[in-house]
N, C-alpha and C positions, 0 to 999 in steps of 0.2 A: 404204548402207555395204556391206552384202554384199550379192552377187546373183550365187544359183548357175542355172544351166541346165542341165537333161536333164543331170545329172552320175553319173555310177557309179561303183559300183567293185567290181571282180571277182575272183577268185583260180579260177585253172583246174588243175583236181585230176584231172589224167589227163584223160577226156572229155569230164568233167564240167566247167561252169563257175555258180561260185556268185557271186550280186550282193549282198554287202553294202548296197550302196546300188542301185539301179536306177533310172535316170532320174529321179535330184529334182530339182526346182523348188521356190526358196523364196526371200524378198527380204527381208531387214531394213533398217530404214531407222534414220539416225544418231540417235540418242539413246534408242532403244525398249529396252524392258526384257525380253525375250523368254525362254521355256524349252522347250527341245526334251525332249518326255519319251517313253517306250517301252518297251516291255521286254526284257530280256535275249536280244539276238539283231535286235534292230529298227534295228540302225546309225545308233543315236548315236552311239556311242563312234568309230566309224568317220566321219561326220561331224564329229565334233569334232575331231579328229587334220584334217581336210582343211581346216576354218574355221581351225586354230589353227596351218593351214602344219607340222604334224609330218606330212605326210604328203599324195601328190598324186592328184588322181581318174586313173580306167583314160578316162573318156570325160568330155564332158562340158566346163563351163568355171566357173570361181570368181572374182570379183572381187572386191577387198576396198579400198573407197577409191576407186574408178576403176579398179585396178591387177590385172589379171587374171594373177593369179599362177599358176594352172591349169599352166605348162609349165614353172614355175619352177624351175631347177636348184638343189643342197642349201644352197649356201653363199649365192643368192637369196632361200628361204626363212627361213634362219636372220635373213636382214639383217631380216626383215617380220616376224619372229618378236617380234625382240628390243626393236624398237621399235613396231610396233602394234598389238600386243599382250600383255596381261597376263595372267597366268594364274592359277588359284587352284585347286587340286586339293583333293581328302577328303582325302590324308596331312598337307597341309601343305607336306612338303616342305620343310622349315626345316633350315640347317646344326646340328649340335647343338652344335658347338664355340664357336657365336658367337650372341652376345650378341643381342637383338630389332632393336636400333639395326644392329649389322652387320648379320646377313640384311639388312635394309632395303638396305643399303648396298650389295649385291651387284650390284644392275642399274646402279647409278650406277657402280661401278668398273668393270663392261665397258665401261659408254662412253664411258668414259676422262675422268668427271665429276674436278674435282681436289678433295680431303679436303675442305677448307672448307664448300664446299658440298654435299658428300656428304652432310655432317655435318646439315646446315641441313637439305636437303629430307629426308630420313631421317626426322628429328626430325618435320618439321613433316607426315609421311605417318602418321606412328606415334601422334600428337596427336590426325589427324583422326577416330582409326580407336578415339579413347580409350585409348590408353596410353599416355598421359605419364609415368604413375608406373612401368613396366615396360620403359625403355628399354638399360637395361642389365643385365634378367633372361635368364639363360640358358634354351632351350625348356622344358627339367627340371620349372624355375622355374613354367612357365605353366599354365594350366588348357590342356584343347580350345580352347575357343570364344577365350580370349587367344592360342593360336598360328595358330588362324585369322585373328585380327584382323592379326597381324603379314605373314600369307601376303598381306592383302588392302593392307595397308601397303605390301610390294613390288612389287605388282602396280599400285600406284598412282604410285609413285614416278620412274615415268618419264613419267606423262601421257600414256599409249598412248591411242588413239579408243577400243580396245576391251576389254571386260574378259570372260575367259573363263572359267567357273567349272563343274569337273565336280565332280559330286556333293559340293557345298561344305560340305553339311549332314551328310554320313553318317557321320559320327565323333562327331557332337556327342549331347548331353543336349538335350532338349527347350525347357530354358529358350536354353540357349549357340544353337539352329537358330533360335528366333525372333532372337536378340539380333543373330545372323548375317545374315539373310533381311531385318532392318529395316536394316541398317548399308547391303545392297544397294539397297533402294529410296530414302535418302537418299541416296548416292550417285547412280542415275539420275534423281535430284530435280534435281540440280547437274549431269545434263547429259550422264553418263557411257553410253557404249551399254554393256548388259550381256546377255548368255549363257549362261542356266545351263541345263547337262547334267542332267538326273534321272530315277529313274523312279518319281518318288516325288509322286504329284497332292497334298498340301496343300503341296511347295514351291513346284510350278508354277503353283499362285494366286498366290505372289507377284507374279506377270511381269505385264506388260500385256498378252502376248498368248502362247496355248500351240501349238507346231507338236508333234504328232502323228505317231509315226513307226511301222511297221508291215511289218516283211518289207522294208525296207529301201526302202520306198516313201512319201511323205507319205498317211496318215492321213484327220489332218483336222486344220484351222486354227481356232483360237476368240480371241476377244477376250475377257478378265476382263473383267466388267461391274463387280463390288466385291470390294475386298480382302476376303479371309476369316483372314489372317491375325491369331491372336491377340496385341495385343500388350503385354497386361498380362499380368504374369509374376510 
């Protein structure tokens, strides 16, 4: 599903030029549960902006699907943005003026979904994600971890291959990050590819497998052998 090569990316400060990312290499394959994790300055954040098309490598090449977006001009990206993939940020990112059911509704009306069925998959995204009884609470309304659920609601509701998730957890309470972190690995039970950004090692046990970032260079790669996530609460 992805597959980056020798990709970079640079900002040149007078003389000087710095590599956020420097020649990575890395492949995800369709349905894998993966976490890129590193610390502050290790160019995740900078890779994720490049996997999630907000943003294009200096070198390098990115394929997502077959589709080597890599040279892709804004309104190219946006098109790859909007339909393959889903996104689910720490803020949330929720309209506050509307209701759980609308947010949901929001990617359906860009693409020009009509009400009826706005309504229907909406519903039946916000269901999956456990809130049937909170589809017309405003975010106020909600706990963290129920406005998470909503963010992951919309991010579902177009059926993008891939779901992109920065620091999904860093907002929450301890119960709300498991409740969060289990919602993901039932989801990639049913098939969904996932990505989550952190630099937080008991979320990246979640993942099937952990990529390792470091000086804007891969690390080191491991496969999770057993969950260690807790998940009686």
């Amino acid at each position: 599903m992805i597959r980056i090569n020798e990709l970079s990316k640079k900002y040149e400060m007078g003389d000087n030029v710095l590599y956020a990312l420097d020649h990575l290499s890395i492949h995800i394959k369709e349905h894998e549960f993966v976490a890129i994790i590193g610390p502050s300055g290790s160019g995740k954040s900078t890779l994720m902006n490049i996997i999630g098309c907000l943003d294009s490598p200096s070198e390098g090449k990115y394929s997502l699907n077959n589709i080597e977006v890599s040279k892709f001009n804004g309104n190219e990206l946006a098109e790859i943005r909007n339909f393959q993939i889903g996104f689910i940020f720490q803020g949330y990112n929720l309209v506050k003026k509307l209701t759980a059911l609308e947010n949901v509704e929001l990617p359906l009306i860009y693409a020009g979904i009509h009400a009826k069925e706005r309504h229907v998959r909406a519903k039946a995204a916000l269901e999956s994600v456990g809130l049937s009884e909170r589809l017309h609470h405003m975010p106020s309304e909600l706990s963290g971890g129920q406005q998470q659920r909503v963010a992951i609601a919309r991010a579902l509701v177009l059926d993008p291959p891939l779901l992109l998730a920065d620091e999904p957890t860093g907002n929450l309470d301890s119960k709300s990050e498991v409740e969060i972190l289990n919602i993901f690995k039932e989801l990639n039970a049913k098939g969904n590819t996932i990505v989550v950004i952190t630099h937080d090692d008991s979320v990246a046990k979640i993942a099937n497998r952990i990529i390792r970032l470091k000086d804007g260079k891969l690390e080191q790669e491991s496969e999770v052998i057993e969950d260690e996530l807790t998940t009686s609460v």
